[in-house]
N, C-alpha and C positions, 0 to 999 in steps of 0.2 A: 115529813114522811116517817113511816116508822119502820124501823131496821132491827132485823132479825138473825141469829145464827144459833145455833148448837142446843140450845139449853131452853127446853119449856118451860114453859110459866103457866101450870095449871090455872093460877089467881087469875089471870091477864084471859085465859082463856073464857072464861068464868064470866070475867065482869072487864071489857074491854074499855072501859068508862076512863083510864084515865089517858088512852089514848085516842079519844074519838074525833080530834083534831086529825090525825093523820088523811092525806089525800092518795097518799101511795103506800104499798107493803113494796121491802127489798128484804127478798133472805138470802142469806150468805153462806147455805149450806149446812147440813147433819141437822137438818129438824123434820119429823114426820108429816109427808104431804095433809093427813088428817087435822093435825095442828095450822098447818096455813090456809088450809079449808076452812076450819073454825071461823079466824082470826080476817079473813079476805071476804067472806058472807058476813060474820058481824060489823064489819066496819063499812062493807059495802064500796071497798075500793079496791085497782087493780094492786093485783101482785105479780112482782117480777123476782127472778130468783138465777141462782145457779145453785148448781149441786157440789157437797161433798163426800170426802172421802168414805163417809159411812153411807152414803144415799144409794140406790140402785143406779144399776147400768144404765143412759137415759140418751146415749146413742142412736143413729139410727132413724132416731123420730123425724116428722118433716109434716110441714103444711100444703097440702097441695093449693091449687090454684079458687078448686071450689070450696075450701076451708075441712077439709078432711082431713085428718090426720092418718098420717100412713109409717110404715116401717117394713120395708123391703119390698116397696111397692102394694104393702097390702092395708085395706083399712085396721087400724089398731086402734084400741084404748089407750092414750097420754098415762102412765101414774099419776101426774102430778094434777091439782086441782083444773077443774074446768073453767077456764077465761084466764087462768095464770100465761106467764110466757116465761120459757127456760130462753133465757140470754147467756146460756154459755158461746165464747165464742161468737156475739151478736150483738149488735146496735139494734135499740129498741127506744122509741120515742113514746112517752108515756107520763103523761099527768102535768104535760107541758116540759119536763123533763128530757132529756138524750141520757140514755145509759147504756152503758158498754157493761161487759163481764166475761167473767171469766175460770168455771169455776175449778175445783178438784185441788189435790195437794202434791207435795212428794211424793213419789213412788218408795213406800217403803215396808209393799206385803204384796198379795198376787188380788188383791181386793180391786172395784172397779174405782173410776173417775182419780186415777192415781197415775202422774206421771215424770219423767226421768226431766234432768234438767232440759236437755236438748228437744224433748219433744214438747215442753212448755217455751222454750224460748220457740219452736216452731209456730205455735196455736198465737202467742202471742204479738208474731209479726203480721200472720194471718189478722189478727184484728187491729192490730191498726194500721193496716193495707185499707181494710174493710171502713175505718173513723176516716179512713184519708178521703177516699173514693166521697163517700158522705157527704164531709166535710164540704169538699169541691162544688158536689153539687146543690148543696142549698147554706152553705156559709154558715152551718152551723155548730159548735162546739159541745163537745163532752162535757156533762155537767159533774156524772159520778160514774166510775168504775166500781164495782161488786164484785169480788173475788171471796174464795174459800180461806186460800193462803193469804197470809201478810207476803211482805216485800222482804226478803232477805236483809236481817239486819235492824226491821224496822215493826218488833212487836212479836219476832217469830220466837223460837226456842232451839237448842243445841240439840236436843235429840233427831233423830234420822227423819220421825213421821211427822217433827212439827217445827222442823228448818226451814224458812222461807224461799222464793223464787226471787232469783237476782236477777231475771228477765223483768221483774214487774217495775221496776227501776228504769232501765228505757222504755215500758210501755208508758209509763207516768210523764216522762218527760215530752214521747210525743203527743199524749193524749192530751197533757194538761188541765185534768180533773180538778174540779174544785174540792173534790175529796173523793177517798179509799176509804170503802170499808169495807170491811174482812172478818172473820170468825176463826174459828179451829184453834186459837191457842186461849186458855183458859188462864190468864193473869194470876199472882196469888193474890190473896187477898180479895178476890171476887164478891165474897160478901160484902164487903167494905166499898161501895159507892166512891165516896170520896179518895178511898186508898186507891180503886180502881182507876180513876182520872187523873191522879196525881204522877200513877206511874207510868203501864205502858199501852192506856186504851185509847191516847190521842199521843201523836207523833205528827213530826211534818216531815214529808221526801218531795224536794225538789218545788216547794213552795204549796205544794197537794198535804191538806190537812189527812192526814192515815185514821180509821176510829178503828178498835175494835169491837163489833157489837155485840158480841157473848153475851145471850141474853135477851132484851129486847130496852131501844133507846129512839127518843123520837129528837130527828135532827132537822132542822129546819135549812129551807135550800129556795134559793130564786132562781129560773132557768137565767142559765148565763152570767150568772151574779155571785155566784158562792156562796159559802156558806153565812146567813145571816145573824148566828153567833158572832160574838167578839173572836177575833182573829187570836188562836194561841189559847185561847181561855175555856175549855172545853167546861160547860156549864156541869153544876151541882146537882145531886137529887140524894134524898135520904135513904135511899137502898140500892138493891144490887139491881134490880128493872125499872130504874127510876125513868123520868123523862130528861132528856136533851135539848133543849128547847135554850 
């Protein structure tokens, strides 16, 4: 699959050739719907996403039952691509995959998809109340969580807008994701491929591989299986949008 956050890749948009492997888009928030429009028509697979702190308000939205989309009862236009699905807040089964998400960051301006601890640890019991239910009824497990935020602790930064959620810590434990990946904090060294892997764009919490995908990175994944990288050895690529594989 190929995993996405924050940072366009006009090349990648251009000539999507060296990821035409991927069977899924996951984006992780702050990239322009027009860009995963692109990127989800040239590849010709689905894309599932949450939003972040820089995206629009995207509340509200809802599927009726005839496949409408609605917002306050009325029919509306989605922002987000057409055939995409926002999994903020949602289990979504998709490309033989279960994914869970969750998106938005700290609260730390009056901007949308931004919120306080308490109301992130809220949203996140909500979902996995929602993995549980699931769960139950067809015995099937979480493959990959997609959040905006990292995990407090585990990839985030000391300033107020890009401090992580210490809630996603127990949502890991009960989900037990074969992996987290997450956007919004920009590593240094970003240019630097290798410096970016070396440092803090693969972590593990709780036995859940963490990536950060700032950028764009193709991860390979077997439902139910995890991740089919070497465990711990977050693969090489010669630049900052390399492949993950």
């Amino acid at each position: 699959m190929l995993a996405v956050s924050d940072k366009v890749d006009e090349a990648l948009a251009a000539d999507p050739g060296p990821v035409r492997t991927a069977e899924l888009i996951l984006a992780c928030g702050d990239l322009p719907f027009d860009y995963l429009d692109t990127l989800m028509n040239a590849l010709d697979t689905p894309l599932v996403f949450v939003p972040g702190n820089h995206d629009p308000d995207l509340s509200g939205y809802r599927t009726s039952r005839a496949g409408l989309t609605l917002r306050a009862g009325l029919p509306a236009r989605a922002p987000w691509p057409d055939g995409s699905v926002n999994a903020d807040g949602r289990i979504v089964d998709v490309a033989g995959l279960r994914v869970a998400g969750l998106g938005g960051c700290r609260r730390y301006s009056a901007g949308p998809n931004q919120y306080t601890d308490a109301q992130f640890s809220r949203r996140a019991a909500r979902l996995r109340a929602v993995a549980r239910w699931r769960g139950l009824r067809d015995h099937r497990k979480i493959d990959v969580l997609i959040t905006h935020a990292p995990p407090r602790g585990v990839g985030d930064e000391d300033d107020p807008a890009h401090r992580g959620f210490g809630a996603l810590h127990g949502l890991v434990g009960a989900l037990r994701p074969a992996v987290l990946l997450h956007g919004h904090t920009h590593p240094s060294g970003a240019g630097d491929q290798a410096s970016r892997l070396r440092g803090t764009l693969a972590s593990r919490l709780r036995g859940t591989l963490v990536r950060n995908v700032t950028g764009w990175h193709l991860v390979e994944i077997a439902p139910g299986s995890g991740l089919t990288d070497p465990v711990g050895e977050p693969p090489r690529g010669p630049h900052a949008g390399s492949r993950e594989s």
